[in-house]
N, C-alpha and C positions, 0 to 999 in steps of 0.2 A: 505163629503170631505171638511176639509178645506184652507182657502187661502195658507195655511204654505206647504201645500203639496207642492208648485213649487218650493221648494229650493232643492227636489231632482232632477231636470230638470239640475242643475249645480254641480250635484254628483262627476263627474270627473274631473271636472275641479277646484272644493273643494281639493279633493285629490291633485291635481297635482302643484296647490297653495302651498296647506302646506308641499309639501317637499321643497320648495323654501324656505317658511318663519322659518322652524324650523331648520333650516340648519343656520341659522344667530344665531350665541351663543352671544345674548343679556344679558347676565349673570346683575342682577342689579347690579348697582353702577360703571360700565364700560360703560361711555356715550358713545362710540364712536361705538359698535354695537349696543347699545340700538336705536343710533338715527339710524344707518340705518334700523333697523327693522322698525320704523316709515314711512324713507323714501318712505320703500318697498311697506308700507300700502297705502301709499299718493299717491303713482306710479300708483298704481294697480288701486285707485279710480280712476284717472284722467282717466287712460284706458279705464273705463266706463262710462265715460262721469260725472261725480259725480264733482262737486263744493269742494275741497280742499282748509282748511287752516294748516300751518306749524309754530308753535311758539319758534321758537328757537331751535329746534332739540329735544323739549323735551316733546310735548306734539302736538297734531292736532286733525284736523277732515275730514271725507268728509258730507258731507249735500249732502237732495235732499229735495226741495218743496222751498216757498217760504212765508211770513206771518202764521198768526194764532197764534197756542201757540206753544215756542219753545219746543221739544223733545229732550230727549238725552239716548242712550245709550252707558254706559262708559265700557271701557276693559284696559286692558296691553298687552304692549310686552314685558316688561321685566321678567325674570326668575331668580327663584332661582339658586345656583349652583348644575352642575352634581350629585356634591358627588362619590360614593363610589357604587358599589356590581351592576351592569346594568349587565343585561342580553343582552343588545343589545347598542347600540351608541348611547347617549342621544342624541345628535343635529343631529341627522338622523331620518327619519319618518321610522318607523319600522311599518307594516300589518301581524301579525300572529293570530290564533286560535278565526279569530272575532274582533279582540282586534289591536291599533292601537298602539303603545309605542312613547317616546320621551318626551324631557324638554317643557314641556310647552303644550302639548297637551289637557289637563286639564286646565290648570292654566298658563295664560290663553288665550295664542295664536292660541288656536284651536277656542273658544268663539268668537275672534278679528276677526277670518276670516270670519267666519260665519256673523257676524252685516255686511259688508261689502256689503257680496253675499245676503245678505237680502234688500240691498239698492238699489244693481243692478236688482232684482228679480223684484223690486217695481218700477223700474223705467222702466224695459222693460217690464212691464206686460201692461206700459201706464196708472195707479193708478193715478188719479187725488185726491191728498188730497190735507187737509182745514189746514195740521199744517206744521211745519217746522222739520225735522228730521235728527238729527246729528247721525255719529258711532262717538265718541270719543275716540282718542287712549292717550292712557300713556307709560312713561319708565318708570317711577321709584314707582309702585304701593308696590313694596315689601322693598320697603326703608323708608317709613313713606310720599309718597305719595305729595311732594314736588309738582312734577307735575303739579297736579292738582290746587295745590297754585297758580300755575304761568299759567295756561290754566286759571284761571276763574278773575285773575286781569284781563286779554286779552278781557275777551269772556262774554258773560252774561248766567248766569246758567238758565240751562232749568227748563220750569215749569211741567214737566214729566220726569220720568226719570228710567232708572234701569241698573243694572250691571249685568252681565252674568258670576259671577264670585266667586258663589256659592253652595248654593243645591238647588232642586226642594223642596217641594214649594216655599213660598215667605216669603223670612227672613226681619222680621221688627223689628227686636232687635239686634244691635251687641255689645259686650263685649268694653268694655274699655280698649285699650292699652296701655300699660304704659312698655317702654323699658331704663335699667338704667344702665349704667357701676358701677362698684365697681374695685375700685383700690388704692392702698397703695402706699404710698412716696415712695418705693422702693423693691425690692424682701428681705426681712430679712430672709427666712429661709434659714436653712447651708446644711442638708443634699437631697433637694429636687435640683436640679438646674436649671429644665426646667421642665416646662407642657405647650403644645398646645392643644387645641380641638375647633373643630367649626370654620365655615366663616361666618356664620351669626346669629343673635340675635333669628330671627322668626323660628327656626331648631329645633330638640333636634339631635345634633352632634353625627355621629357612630361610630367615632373613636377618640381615644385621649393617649398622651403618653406620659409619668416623665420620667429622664432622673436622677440619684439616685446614692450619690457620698457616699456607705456605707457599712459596713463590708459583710462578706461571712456569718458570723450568722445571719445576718441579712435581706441580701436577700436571704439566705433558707430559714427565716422563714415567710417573705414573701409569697412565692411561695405557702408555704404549705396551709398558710391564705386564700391566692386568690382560692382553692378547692371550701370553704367553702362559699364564697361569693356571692351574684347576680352579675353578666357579665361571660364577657371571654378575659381569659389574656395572655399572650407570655412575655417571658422574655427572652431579650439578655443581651449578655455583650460585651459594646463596651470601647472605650479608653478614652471617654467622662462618662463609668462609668456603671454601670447596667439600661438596657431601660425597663419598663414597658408597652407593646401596650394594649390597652383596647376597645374592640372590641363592639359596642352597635348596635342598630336598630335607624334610622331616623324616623320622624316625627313632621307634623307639630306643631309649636308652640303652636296652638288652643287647643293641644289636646296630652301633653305631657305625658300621663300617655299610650297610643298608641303605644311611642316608648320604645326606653331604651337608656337612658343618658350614654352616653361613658365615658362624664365630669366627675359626676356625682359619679358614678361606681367607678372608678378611683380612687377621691381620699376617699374614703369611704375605698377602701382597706389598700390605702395608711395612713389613720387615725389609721386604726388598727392596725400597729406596730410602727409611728414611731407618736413622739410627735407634737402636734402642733408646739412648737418653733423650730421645726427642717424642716418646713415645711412651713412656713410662713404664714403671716395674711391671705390672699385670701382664700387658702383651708384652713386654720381653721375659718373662718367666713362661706364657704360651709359646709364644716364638720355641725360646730350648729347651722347655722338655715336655711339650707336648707335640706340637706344630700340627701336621695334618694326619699324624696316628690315631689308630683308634688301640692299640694293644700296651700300652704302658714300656713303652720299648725305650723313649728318651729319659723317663723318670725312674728307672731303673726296677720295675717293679715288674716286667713282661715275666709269666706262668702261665705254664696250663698244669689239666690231670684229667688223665684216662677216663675217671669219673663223670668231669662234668663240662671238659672242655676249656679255651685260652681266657684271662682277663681282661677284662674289656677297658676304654676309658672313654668317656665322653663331656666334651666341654659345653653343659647346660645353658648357663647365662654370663652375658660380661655386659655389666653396668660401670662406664667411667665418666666423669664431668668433673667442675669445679669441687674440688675438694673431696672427691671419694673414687677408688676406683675397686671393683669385688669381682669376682667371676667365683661359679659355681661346678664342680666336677662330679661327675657319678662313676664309680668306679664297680662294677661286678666282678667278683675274684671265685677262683674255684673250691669247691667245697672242701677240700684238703690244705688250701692254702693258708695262712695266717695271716687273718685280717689286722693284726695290732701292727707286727712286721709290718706292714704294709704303708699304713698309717705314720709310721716311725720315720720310715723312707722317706714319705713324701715330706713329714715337715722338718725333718733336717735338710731334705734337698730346699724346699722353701726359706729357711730360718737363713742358709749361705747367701741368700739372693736378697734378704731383709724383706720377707713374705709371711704374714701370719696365715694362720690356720685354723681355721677352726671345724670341728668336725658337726656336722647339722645332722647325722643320724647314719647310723650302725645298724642291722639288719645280718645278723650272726648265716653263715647259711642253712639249709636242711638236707639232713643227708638220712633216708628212708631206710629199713629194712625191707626189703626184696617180699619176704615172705609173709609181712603183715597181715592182719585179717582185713583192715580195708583194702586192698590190692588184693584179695581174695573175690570179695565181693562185688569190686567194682570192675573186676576182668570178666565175670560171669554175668555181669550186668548188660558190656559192650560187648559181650559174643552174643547173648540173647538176640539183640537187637541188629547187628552187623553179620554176624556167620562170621564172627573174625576173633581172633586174639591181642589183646591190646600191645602194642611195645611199650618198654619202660623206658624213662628216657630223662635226662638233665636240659635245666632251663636257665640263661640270667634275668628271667624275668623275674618278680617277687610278688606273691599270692600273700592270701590270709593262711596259707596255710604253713609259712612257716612260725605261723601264732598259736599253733595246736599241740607242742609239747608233743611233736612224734606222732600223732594220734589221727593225725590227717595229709591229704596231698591233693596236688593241684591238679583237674580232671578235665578235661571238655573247657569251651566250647568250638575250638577254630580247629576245622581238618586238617590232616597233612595237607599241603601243598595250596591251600587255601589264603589266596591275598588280602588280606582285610583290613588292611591301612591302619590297625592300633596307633594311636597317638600321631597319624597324619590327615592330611586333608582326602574326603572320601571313604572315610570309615564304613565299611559293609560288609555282609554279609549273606550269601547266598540261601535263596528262600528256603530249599529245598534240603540245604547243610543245616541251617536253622533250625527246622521240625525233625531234622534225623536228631543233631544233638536233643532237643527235645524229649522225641523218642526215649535215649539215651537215659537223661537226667530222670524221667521219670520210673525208669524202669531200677537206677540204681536208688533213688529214695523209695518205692516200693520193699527192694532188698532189704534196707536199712528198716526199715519200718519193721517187717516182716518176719528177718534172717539174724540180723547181726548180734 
């Protein structure tokens, strides 16, 4: 039996928690439930007698011990959006077939709870450690992680560290993020007059819809083309003109080849019958060098490495109408690669097409030492509790932990082989995966507390 085991002594009271906190739609980039989901965290610790600090509404912690080496383990409350196709009420805690549902239960509000009941676990167990150990909360981890900018001007970075807000084993490589609008002085194409898809960059958008001022030969032939096509289409006709809806699957950005681009889709069909100059620079700069890729193969940027695996690409959002037309790309590169190079490519390949650029954030990658003393500690942690050895392993996903200066990595919560909808409709997670990670996480903050 190990230490971890006493976080199911608070099983209920876990549960009873998280319908509180998941019921607060902290949606990123909307600071004003983001910060109460903080408050709520800060609330809750004080309640357990836990040593709280609050930084502006945007970022905190609770601590428990006092000297030694500082520890940290970092989460979010902030969440992506709903979206689209739920089975059940995203910001409600749904319990069906095992399985737990809701925004954030995964990613990574269920994680947040957990460090919390892990501090209190440590503190009423009466644990006398030798270090210092923070839960550190975020709002804004799914917006490029500002937060943390502004927590560690404040706060001094711990010398141990990890985030609970990835896969088992222990990720000590993550992809390079590089998120960049493209947008044109203006919408120049005539018969296209609207396209939307997507709220966020880090997504691959499900839905998306043109809005198409053009002949009845034309949108028959259409319609006929869309048979032929990858997606799925509807066609109205409204007074605004013939609507195209284009119906895709969500999924996260890390791993866009998972989902199916609505954007994407869209205007691929739309390529197919009417002209680019009819259509304007945005989707005809999609159209050729991105079209229905997810590996950077038409913009000339396709890489991989041994290390951490291929370059991803993912077309986030495309906003066009009267007078503006932008789309949004996420691009995860591998840890060996050269983020600047990359950057260079695309806006020279942009600059020929008369396509600006601008880059919305950079996220350099992390590339781990093997032998670390946190990957020390946190392998002894997950064998305690598993009878197993962790694998190490490369992610393009992006943690707080490539905010720790080396000093930490992304650990827990989602098992191998474990479906948990991140950033799709039906976010879940398994009851009994839940309390093992659990388990898990309290056993390595005990280490930390304790050992490090």
């Amino acid at each position: 039996m190990s230490f971890g085991d006493k976080i199911l002594e608070y099983k209920e009271d876990i549960i009873a928690d998280l319908t509180e906190l998941m019921a607060i739609e902290s949606v990123s980039g909307i600071q004003e439930p983001c910060t109460r989901a903080l408050e709520w965290m800060l609330d809750k610790a004080e309640s357990f007698g836990l040593a709280v600090k609050n930084i502006d509404g945007i970022a905190g912690h609770a601590e428990l011990g006092q000297g030694g080496k500082l520890c940290g383990v970092l989460s979010h409350l902030d969440v992506v959006p709903a979206g689209n196709n739920w089975d059940t009420l995203p910001f409600e805690l749904s319990v069906g077939d095992g399985k737990m549902f809701g925004r954030g239960i995964a990613d990574d509000k269920g994680a947040a709870l957990i460090t919390l009941y892990c501090l209190r676990a440590l503190k009423e167990s009466g644990i006398q450690g030798k270090n210092t150990i923070r839960a550190i909360y975020g709002t804004s981890e799914e917006r490029g992680m500002a937060d943390m900018d502004l927590y560690f001007e404040h706060e001094p970075m711990p010398e141990l560290s990890f985030s609970p807000d990835s896969e088992y084993g222990i990720c000590i490589r993550e992809k390079g993020i590089m998120q960049l609008e493209l947008y044109a002085d203006t919408h120049d194409g005539t018969t296209l007059t609207q396209l939307h898809s997507g709220k966020v960059t880090n997504a691959v958008p499900d839905t998306a819809y043109a809005l198409l001022d053009c002949s009845e030969n034309e949108d028959h032939q259409l319609a006929r083309l869309a048979d032929a096509k990858k997606g799925s289409f509807e066609f109205y006709y409204t007074i605004d003109g013939m609507m195209v809806l284009s119906r895709g699957e969500a999924a996260h950005a890390m791993e866009p080849h998972k989902g199916m681009n609505a954007a994407t889709a869209l205007i691929d069909l739309l390529t197919s019958n009417f002209t680019f100059d009819s259509l304007g620079s945005i989707p005809a700069f999609i159209s050729s060098y991105i079209g229905l890729e997810t590996d950077g193969v038409m913009l000339g940027i396709r890489c991989r490495d041994r290390e951490s695996g291929p370059l991803t690409v993912n077309v986030g959002t495309v906003h066009i109408d009267d007078g503006y037309a932008t789309a949004t790309i996420d691009i995860r590169y591998p840890v060996t690669a050269d983020g600047g190079a990359i950057y260079e490519k695309i806006r020279k390949t942009a600059e020929r097409e008369h396509i600006h650029v601008k880059l919305l954030e950079h996220l350099p990658p992390l590339n781990m030492d093997e032998n670390a003393e946190i990957i020390r500690l946190l392998s002894e942690s997950y064998e305690a509790v598993t009878g197993e050895r962790p694998e190490l392993y490369a992610t393009g996903g992006g943690t707080y932990a490539r905010k720790l200066g080396g000093k930490g990595v992304a650990f827990g919560p989602i098992f191998k082989g474990e479906q948990c909808n991140i950033h799709n409709a039906n976010e879940n997670m398994s009851v009994d995966k839940f309390f093992e990670h659990a388990k898990i996480c309290l056993q390595s903050m005990y280490n930390l507390y304790t050992k490090g």
